[in-house]
C-alpha positions in Angstrom: -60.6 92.0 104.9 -61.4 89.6 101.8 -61.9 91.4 98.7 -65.0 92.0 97.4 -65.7 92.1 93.9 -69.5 91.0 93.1 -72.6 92.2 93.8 -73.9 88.9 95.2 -70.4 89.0 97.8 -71.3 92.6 98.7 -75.1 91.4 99.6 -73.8 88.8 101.6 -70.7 90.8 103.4 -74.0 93.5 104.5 -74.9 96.6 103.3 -74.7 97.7 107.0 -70.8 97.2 106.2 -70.0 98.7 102.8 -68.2 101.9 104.7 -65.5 99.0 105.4 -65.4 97.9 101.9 -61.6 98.8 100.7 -61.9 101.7 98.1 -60.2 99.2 95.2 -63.6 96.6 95.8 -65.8 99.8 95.7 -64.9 100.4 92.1 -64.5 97.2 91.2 -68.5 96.6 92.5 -69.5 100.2 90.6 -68.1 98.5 87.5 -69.8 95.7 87.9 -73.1 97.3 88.4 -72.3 99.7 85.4 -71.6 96.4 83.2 -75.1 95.3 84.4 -76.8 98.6 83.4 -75.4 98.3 80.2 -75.8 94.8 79.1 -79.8 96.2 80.0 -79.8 99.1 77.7 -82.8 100.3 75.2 -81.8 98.6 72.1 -79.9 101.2 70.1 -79.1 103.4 73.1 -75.6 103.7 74.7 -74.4 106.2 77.2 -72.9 108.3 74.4 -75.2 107.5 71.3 -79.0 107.6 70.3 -79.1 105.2 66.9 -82.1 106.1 64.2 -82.6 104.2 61.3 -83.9 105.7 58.1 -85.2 104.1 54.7 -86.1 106.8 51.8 -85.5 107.3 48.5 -82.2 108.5 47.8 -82.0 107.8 44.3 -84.1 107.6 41.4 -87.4 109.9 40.4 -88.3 110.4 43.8 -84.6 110.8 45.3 -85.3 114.8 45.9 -88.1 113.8 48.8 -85.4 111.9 51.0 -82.5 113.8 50.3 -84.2 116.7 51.6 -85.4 115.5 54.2 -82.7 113.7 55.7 -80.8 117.0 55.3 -83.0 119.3 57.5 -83.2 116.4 60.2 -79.4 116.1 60.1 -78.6 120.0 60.3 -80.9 120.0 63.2 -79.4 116.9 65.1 -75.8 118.1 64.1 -76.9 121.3 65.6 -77.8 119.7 69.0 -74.8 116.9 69.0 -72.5 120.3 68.8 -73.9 121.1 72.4 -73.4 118.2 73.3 -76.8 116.2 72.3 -79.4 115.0 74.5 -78.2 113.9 78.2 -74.7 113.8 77.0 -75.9 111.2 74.0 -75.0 112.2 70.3 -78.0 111.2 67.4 -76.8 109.2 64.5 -79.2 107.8 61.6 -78.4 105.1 59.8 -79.6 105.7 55.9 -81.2 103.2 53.7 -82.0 104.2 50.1 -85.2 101.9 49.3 -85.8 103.5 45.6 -88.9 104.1 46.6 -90.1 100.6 46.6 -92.1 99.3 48.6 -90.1 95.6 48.9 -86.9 97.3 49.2 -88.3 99.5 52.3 -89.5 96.4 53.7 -86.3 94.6 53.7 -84.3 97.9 55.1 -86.7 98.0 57.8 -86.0 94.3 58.7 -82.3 95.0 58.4 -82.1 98.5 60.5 -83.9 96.7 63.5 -82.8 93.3 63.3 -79.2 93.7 62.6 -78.0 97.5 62.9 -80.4 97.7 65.9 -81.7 100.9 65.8 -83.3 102.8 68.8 -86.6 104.0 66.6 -87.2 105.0 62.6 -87.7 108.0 61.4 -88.1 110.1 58.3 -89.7 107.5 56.2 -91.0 108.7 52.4 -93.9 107.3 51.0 -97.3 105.6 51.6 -96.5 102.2 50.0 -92.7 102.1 51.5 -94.0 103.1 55.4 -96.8 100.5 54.7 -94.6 98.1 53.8 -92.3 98.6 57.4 -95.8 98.6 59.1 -96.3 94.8 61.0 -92.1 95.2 61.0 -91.7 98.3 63.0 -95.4 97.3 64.7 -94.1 93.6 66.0 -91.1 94.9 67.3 -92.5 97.6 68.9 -90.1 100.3 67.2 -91.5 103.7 67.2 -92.0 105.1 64.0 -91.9 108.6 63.6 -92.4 111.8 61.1 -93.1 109.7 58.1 -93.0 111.8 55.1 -96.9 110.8 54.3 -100.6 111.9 55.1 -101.8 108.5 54.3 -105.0 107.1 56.4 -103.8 103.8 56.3 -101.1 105.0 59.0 -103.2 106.7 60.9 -106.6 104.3 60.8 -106.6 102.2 62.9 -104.6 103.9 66.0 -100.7 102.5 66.0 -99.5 104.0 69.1 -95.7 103.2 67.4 -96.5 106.1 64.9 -96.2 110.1 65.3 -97.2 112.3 62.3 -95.8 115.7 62.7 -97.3 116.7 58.9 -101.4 116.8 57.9 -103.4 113.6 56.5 -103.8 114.1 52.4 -107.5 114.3 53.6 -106.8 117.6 54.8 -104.5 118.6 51.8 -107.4 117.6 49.2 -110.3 119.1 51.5 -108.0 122.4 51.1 -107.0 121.9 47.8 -111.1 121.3 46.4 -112.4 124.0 48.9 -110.2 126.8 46.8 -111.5 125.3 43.8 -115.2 124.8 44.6 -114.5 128.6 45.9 -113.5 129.5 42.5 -116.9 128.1 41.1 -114.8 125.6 39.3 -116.7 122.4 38.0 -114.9 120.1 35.5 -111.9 118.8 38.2 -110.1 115.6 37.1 -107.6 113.6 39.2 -103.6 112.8 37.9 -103.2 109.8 40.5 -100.2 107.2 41.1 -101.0 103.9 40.6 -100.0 102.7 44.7 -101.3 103.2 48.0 -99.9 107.0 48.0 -102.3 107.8 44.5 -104.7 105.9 45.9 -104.8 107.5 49.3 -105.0 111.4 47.9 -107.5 110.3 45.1 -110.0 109.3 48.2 -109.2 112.3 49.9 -110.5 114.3 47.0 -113.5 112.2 46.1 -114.2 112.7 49.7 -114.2 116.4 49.6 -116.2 116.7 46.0 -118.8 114.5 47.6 -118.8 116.9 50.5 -120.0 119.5 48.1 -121.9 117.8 45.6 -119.4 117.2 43.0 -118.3 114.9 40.7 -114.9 114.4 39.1 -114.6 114.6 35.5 -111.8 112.3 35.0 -109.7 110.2 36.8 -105.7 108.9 35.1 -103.3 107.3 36.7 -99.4 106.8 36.1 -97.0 103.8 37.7 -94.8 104.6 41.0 -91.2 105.8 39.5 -92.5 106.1 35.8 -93.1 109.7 33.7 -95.1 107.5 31.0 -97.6 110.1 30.5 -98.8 109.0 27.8 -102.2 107.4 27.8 -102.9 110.3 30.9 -102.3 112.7 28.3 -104.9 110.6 25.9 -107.7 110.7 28.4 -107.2 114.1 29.8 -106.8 116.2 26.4 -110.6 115.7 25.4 -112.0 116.3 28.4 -109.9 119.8 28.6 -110.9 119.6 32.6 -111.0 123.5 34.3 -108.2 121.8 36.9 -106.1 119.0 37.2 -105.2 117.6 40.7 -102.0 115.5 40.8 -100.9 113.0 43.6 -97.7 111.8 42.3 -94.4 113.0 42.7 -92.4 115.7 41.1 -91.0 113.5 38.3 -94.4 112.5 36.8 -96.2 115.5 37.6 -93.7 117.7 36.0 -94.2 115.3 32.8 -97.6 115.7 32.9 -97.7 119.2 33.0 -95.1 119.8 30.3 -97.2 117.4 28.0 -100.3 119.1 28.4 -98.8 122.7 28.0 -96.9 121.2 24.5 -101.0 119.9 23.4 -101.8 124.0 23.9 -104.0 123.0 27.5 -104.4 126.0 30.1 -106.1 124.8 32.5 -104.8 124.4 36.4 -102.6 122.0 38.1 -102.7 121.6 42.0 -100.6 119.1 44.0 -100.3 117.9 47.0 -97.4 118.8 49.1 -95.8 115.6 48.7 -94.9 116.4 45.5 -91.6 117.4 46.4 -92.0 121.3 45.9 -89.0 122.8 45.0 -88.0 119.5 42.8 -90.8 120.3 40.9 -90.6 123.7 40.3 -86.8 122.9 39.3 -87.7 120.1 36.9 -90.8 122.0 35.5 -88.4 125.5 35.0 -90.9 128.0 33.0 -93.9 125.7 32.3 -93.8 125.6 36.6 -95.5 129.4 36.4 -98.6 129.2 38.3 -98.6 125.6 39.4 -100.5 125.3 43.2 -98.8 123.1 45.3 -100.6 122.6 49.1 -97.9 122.8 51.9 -98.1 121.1 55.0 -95.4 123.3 56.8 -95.0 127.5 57.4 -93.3 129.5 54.3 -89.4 128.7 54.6 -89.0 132.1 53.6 -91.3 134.1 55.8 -88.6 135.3 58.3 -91.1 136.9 60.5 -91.7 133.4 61.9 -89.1 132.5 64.7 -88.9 128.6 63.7 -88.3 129.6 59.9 -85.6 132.0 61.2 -84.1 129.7 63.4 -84.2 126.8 60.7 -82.7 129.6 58.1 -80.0 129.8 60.6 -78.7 126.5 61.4 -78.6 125.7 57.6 -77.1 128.5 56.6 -74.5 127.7 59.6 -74.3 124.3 57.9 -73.4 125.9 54.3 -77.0 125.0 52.6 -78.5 127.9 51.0 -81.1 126.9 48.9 -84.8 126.2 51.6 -87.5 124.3 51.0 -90.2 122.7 51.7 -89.2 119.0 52.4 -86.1 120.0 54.3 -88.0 122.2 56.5 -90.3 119.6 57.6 -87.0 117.4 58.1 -85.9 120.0 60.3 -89.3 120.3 61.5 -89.5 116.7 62.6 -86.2 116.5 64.2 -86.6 119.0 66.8 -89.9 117.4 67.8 -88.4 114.5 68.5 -85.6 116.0 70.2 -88.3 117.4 72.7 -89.5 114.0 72.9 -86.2 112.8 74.0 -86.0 115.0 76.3 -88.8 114.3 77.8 -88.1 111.3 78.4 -85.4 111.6 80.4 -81.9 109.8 81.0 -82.7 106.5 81.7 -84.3 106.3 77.8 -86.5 103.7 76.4 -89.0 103.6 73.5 -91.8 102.9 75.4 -90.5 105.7 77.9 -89.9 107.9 74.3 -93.6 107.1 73.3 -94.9 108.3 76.4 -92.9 111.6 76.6 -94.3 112.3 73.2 -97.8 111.8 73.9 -97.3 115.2 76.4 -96.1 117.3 74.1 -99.1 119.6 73.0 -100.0 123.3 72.2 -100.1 123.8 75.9 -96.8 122.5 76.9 -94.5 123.2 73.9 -94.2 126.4 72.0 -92.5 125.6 68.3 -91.8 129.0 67.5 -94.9 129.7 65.0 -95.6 125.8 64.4 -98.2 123.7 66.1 -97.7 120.1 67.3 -100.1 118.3 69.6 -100.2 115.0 70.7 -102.1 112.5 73.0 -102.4 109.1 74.7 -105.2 108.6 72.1 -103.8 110.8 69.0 -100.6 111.0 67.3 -101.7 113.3 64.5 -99.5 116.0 65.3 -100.6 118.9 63.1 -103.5 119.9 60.8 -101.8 122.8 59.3 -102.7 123.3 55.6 -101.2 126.2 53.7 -101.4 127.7 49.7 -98.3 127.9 47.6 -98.1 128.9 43.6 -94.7 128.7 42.0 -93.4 132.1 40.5 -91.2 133.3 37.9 -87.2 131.8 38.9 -88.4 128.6 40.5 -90.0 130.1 43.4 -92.8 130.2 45.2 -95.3 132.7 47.0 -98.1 132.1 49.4 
């Protein structure tokens, strides 16, 4: 019998006849039709590897943010690539330190799908930098997930390429001005950065004073990666506002804070959870004392809760002892889109990924003590808003 060692020669020898087929041409055909599968793999997927791509600050002011992040997603996907990862394929993530700026993030993006050819992004940090990747990731239809923002401007209009697992700032500052208005507090003024980000939380709060009839008493803002405090300090000091809201990160609002304590101030600071928590609380030390910071994720610390205990675990099994915030809601992220993956099934895509993820809800998915829920029409995972105050020793309490 001739030897058969194409698909096209096995069509034409006749199905009907493949039991005669010599067991060497067998192989030689279920090669061939492997080859085939493989040359039509997801971009970024192989039969042993899942390929994410990452751009974050990973050094300069803001360097805390994506550092912890990245390591709570990593502990968890090292944690499921010891069992032997997700249909027998192991998650690796390609990191991109973009400074926090906005160009640099723009160019990584181009870079991580273009020529490292990554399966999907994930972990992004910022408002301006995720902006920046938006018509990149959007063109190329590259799902976009967990971005370490709450800004509208990824979430208006519907992108069906992005997944938020965190709350919009809008529901940070409606939290943050409802426990002041609660307090009968009246003079608020607003420490904003001067980007997208600043401007995103600053809106959130003026929406939320307008809600109640309120009016801020001062607005200041301060430059993406700067702690030039300065002329905030000018404008603020006079005014001698009951409460300060900041929407920067931990660099500048620790600056601002320690500048305000030095000119004998003692009023209130709140911030947003993208602050960076525990960075801040470090870099602040004992004028940190009372400083609110809004929290998009459970207490890291409240054992009682079994996806806190179970995130406790695997970093503790990875040697990290010190929790927080950010690399909670790394590790937080990470196992959502593990379930997503999952979902999915073998034969993975990113528009099969995208769907999978649209039926994870409360319903179908139980976090262990966190809720995620997402549709066909919304990819705003969580609304869950909680109340921190850092403590003596750099801690915090809820």
């Amino acid at each position: 019998m001739k030897k058969l060692n194409t698909v096209k020669q096995l069509v034409e020898f006749g199905f009907a006849d493949f039991s005669r087929v010599k067991v060497k041409a067998k192989i030689g055909v279920a090669l061939v039709l492997m080859a085939m599968a493989h040359a039509h793999a997801e971009t970024g997927v192989t039969d042993r590897k899942i390929l994410l791509g990452q751009s974050a600050a990973f050094s300069g002011p803001a360097a805390q943010l994506g550092i912890q992040l990245n390591l709570g997603a990593k502990t968890y996907f090292d944690q499921v690539n010891s069992t032997g990862g997700v249909y027998g394929r192991k998650i690796e993530i390609i990191q991109k330190d973009d400074k926090y700026e906005a160009d640099t993030a723009a160019a990584n993006t181009k870079a991580l799908i273009e020529t490292d050819g990554v399966f999907a992004l994930f972990g992004y940090v910022g408002t301006a930098t995720s902006n920046a990747a938006l018509p990149i990731f959007s063109q190329a239809k590259v799902p976009f997930f967990a971005p370490f923002t709450g800004a509208q401007s990824l979430r208006e209009p519907f992108n069906r390429q992005i997944f938020h697992v965190r709350a919009s700032y809008y529901d940070e500052t409606e939290h943050l001005v409802d426990r002041l208005a609660n307090l009968g507090t009246k003079s608020i003024a607003v420490f904003y950065q001067n980007d997208a980000y600043g401007k995103a939380g600053l809106a959130g709060v003026e929406l939320a004073m307008k809600k109640r009839n309120l009016q801020l008493s001062e607005t200041v803002t301060v430059e993406r990666n700067s702690t030039d405090v300065t002329a905030a300090v000018a404008k603020l000091l006079p005014k001698r506002p009951d409460a300060i809201i900041q929407i920067s990160t931990y660099a500048a609002s620790s600056a601002l804070i320690k500048e305000m304590h030095k000119a004998s101030y003692t009023g209130m600071f709140y911030n947003v959870s993208f602050v960076g928590s525990q960075a801040l609380a470090d870099t602040l030390d004992k004028d940190g004392v009372g400083v609110v910071v809004s929290q998009v994720t459970p207490f890291p610390w409240s054992g009682s809760i079994p996806l806190v205990a179970e995130y406790t675990k695997n970093l503790d099994k990875a040697g990290v002892k010190n929790l927080n915030f950010s690399s909670f809601e790394g590790y937080i992220a990470a196992k959502v889109f593990v379930e997503g993956l999952k979902r999915a099934g073998p034969a993975l895509t990113r528009e099969k990924l995208v769907s999978a993820l649209e039926t994870i809800n409360r319903g179908s998915y139980d976090l262990g003590g966190y809720d995620i829920s997402f549709s066909p029409s919304n990819h705003n995972g969580s609304k869950y808003v909680d109340m921190t105050v850092i403590s003596k020793d750099k801690k915090f309490r809820n």
